[in-house]
N, C-alpha and C positions, 0 to 999 in steps of 0.2 A: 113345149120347146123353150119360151124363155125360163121356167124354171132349171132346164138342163143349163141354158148356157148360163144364168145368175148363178146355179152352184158351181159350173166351172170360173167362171169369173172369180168366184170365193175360195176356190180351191187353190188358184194361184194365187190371188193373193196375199193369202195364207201360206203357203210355199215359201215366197219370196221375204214376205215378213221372218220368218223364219232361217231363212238364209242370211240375212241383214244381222242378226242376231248371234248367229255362230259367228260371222266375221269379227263383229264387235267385241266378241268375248278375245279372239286371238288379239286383236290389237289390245283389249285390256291385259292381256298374259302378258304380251311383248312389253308391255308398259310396264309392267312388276318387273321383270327381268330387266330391265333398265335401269331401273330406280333400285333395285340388289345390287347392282353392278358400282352405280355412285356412290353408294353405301361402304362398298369394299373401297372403292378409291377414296375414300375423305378417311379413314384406317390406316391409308396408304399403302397396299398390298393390292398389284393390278399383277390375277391369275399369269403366268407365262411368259413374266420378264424379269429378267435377272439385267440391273442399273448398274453405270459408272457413272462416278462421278469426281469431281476436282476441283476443289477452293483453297483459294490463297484464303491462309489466315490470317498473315500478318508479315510489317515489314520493319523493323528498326535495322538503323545505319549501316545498309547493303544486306543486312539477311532475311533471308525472304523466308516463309514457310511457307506450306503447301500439305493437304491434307487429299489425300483419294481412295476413295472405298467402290467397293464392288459389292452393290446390297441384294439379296435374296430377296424378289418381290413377286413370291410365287405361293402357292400351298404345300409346294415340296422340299425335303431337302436335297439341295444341290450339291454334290460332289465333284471337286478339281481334282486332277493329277498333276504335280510341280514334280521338276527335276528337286533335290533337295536347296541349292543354292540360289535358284532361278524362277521365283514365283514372281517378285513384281520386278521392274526393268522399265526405267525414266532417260531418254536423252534430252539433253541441253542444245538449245540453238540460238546464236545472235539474231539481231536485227535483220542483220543480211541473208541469213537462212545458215550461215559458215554451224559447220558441229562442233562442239564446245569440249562436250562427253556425254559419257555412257555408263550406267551405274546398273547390274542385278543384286538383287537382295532376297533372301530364305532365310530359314529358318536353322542352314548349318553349311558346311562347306566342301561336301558332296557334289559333284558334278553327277554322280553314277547312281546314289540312292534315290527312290522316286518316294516322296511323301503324298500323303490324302490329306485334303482340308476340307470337309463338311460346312453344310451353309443352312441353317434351318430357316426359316420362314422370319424377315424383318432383321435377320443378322448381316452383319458384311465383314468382307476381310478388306480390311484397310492396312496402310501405311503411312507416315507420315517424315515428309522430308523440308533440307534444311538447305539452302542457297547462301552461299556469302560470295557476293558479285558486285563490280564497280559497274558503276552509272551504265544504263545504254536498256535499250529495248530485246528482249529475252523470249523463245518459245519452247515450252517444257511439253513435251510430249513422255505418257505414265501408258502404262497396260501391264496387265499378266500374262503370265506364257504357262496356260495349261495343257499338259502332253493331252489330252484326252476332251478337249472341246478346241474349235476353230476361231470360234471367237473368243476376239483378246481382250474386248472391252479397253479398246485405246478411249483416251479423254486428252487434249490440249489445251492450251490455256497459253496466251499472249499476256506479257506482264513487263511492269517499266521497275528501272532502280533509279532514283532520285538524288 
């Protein structure tokens, strides 16, 4: 009899050893797949997001620039649909919130033609604009308006003229 239950005593131990070991193996998987993952991000390509973004360049005496791109941060290429006229679209606001204006900008003067802009992997469509503004606190609201995705990829940005 105790040799019956010393070999089951062994048996689970041996089991359970065992089972300790498969676990281990998946948390070492999950641990590669994390460390693949940081890998793509220091690359700078995080699978499944397509970025906006918006930086003041520069300011000499009242004119401001402004730079904003919308970067393909995915393994795919990404396709927009724009009206022909109406792909990026920036409003100006004072300090007070009051609207200043409204500017769209394309690639021609079509209201009616619809173009395709293609985005491969690490590329963006950008624009780059140009403020000449007397003194006072400023809020520039940028996005795209593509007929064929919901999001606008709006970016704001609060800025002073000195």
């Amino acid at each position: 009899m105790r040799i019956f239950v010393s070999f089951i005593s062994l048996l689970v131990l041996l089991v359970a050893g065992c089972s300790n070991d498969v676990q281990h193996k998946v948390v070492s998987d999950e641990q590669v797949l994390v460390d693949e993952g940081s890998k793509a991000k220091e690359k700078g390509i995080w699978q499944g997001a397509v970025e906006s973004s918006i930086v003041e360049e520069e300011k000499n005496d009242g004119t401001v620039t402004f730079h904003y791109e919308v970067k393909n941060q995915t393994e795919q290429v990404i396709t927009f649909h724009f009206k022909e006229n109406k792909i990026f679209v920036y409003e100006l606001y004072d300090e007070k919130g009051q609207f200043i204006s409204r500017h769209e900008s394309g690639a021609g003067d079509s209201n009616e033609k619809e173009i395709e802009h293609k985005i491969v992997q690490g590329e963006a469509l950008s624009t780059t604009m140009n403020f000449a503004l007397e003194k006072g606190k400023y809020t520039l609201n940028v996005w795209i308006s593509p007929t064929n995705d919901e999001n606008d990829y709006r970016q704001s940005i609060s800025f002073e003229v000195k």
